[in-house]
N, C-alpha and C positions, 0 to 999 in steps of 0.2 A: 377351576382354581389353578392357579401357574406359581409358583415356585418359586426364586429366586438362587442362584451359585451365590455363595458367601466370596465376599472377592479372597479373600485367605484362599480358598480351595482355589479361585483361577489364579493367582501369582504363583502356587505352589505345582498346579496342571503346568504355569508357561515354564517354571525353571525346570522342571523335570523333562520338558522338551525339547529346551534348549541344552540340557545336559545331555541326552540321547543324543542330538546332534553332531555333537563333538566327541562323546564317548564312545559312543561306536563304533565311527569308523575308526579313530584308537586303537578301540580291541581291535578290529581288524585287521590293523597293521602289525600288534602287537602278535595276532595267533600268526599271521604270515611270519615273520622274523623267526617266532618259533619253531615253526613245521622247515622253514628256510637252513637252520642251526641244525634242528635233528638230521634234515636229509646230509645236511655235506660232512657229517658226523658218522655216517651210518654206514661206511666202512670202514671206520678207523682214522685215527688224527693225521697218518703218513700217506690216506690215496686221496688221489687227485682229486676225489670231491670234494676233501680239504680245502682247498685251493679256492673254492668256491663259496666259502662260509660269508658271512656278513660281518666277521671281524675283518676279514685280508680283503673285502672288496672295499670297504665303505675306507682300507687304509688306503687301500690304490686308489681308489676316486679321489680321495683327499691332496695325494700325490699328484695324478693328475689337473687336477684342475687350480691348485698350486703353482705346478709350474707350468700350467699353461700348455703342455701338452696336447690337452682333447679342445680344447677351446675352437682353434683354427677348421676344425673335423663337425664342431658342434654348427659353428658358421656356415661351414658349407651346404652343412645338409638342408639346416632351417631354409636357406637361400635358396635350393632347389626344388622343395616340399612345397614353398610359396608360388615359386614359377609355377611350380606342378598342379597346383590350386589357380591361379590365375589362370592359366590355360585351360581346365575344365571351366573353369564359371565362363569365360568369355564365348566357347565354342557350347557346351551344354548347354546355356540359360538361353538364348539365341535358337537354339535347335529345337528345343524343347518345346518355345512360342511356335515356331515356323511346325511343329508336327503336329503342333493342337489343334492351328488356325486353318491349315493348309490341307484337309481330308485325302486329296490327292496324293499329295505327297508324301504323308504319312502310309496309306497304300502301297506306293509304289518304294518306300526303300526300309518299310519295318522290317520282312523277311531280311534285308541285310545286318538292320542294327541287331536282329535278336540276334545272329548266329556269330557276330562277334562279338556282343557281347559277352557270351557265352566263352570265350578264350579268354583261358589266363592272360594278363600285361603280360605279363614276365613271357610268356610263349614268343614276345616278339621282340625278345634280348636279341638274338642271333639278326635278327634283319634288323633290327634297330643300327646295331654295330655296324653292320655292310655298309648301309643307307647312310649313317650319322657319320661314322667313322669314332674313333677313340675320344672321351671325353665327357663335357656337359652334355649334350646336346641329345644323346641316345637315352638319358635319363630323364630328362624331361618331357622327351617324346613317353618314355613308359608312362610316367606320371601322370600325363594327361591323359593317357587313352585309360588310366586308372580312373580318373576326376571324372571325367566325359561322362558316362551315361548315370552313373545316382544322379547327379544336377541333370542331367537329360531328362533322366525317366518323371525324377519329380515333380520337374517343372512345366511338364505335356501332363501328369496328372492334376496340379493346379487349373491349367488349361479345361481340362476336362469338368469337373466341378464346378466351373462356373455358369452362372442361370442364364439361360439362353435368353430371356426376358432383358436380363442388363443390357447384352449385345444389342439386340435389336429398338431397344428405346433409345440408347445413345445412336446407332443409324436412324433410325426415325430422324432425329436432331439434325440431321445435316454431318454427323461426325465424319470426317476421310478414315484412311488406314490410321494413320499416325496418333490422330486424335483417340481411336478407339484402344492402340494399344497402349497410348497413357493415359487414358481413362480408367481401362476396363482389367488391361489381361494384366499389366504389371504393378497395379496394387494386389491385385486376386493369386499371383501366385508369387508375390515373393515369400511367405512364409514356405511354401514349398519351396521354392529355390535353394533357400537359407537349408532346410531340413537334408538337403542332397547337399548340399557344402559340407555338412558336418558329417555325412557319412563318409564321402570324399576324404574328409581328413581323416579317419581310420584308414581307410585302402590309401591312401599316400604312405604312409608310415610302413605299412605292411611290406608293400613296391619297393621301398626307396632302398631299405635295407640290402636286400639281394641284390638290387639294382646297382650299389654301387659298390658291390665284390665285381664287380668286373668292367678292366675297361677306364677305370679313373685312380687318383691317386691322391685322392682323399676322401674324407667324410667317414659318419660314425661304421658305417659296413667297410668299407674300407678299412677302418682299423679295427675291428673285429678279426680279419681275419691275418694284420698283420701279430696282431696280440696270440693268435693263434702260431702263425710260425713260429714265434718268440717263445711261444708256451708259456707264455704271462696268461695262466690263466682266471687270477684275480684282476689282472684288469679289462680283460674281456668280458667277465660278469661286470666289472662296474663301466662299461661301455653300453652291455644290454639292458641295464640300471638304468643311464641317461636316457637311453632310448626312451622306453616305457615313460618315466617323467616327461619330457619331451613331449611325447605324444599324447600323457593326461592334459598338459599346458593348453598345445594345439585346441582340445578338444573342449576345452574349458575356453576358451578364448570363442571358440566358435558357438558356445552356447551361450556367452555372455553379448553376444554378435544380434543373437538368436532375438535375444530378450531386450536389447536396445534400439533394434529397428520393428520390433513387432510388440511393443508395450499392452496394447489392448488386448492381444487374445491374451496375455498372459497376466494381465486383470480380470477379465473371464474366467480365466482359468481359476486363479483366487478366489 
């Protein structure tokens, strides 16, 4: 004998989940600003942690972004985050296929990718600069060798995954190289692909920061630390402010990437 839910109890189940939803992360933001207030409080309204509350930041952000101040700084960086992002997916995704397909090859140069992978980007600030010399160009080199291996890694384990069975029924067919790898390997691994771009976009962000305290003369690390010489130390919190939004967007961008080229797993998923 089976039951039935009275529809009253599921419209009253969907709006109380749809209020979770929204109320939530609310609270969340709401305990953050809290704990945010008591800390730059918690020596007193005259120390410099002062400086740092979310009254004087969210006044200098307003300031900033008014008159346009952070704006040109906010361009820049988006601008070289993207570069830094296209330069992994183009050399990653490509590398990725070529170390899945290629046993050999993967053989003969993994001992090199683990052990650099294993190096911070940032380790390679100093020869960046030699190499690049002053400017874009040593940043974007960071930024790629950031992107490079999540899309790398992900997209050789897509590779890997796949039913050896597929391979070889499409060769049966008559299929060449070319045919097999728009058949077979880059439908099979662009959800992986996609999954190392979004990781990529966190270590972009991470990189870019430090990356461009030195060597350039602009973008949001760059004025991070001129706010610091200035001792504007509310607009430095609301620089580190943009950041982080910034980097939620990015990453929200990427996971909406995610779900509009890979629709079906995520009806599966459903």
């Amino acid at each position: 004998m089976t039951t039935s839910v009275p529809a009253t109890a599921v419209a009253r189940t969907d709006r109380t989940l749809r209020g979770q939803k929204w109320l939530l992360p609310l609270a969340g933001i709401v305990l953050a600003l809290v704990v945010w207030q008591v800390w730059s409080l918690s020596r007193g309204s005259d120390s410099i942690l002062a400086a740092f509350s979310p009254a004087r930041t969210a006044r200098s952000l307003w300031e900033l972004l008014t008159t346009g101040a952070l704006l040109p700084h906010i361009g820049v960086s988006v601008k070289r985050v993207i570069v830094g992002l296209l330069i992994g997916l183009l050399a990653g995704a490509p590398l990725g296929i070529l170390l899945g397909t290629q046993a050999w090859l993967e053989r003969t140069v993994s001992p090199v990718l683990q052990l650099v992978r294993m190096i911070s980007p940032l380790s390679w600030m100093p020869i960046a600069i030699m190499v690049f010399g002053i400017g874009d160009a040593p940043v974007y080199f960071l930024l790629g060798v950031a992107t490079l291996f999540p899309i790398m890694l992900n997209t050789r384990s897509g590779i890997a995954l796949i039913d050896r069975k597929w391979v070889l029924a499409v060769r049966s067919l008559g299929a060449n190289r070319w045919e097999l790898l728009r058949t077979v390997y880059l439908p099979a691994v662009v959800m992986h692909t996609l999954t190392g771009f979004r990781l990529a976009v966190g270590l972009a962000w991470i990189v870019l920061v430090p990356a461009e305290m030195l060597g350039v003369s602009a973008g949001l690390g760059y004025y991070i630390l001129d706010t610091r010489d200035r001792l504007a130390y509310s607009e430095m919190m609301a620089v580190i402010l943009v950041i982080g939004v910034l980097g939620y967007c990015f990453d929200l961008l990427a996971r909406l990437l995610v779900a509009r080229l890979t629709p079906h797993l995520h009806q599966q998923a459903g």
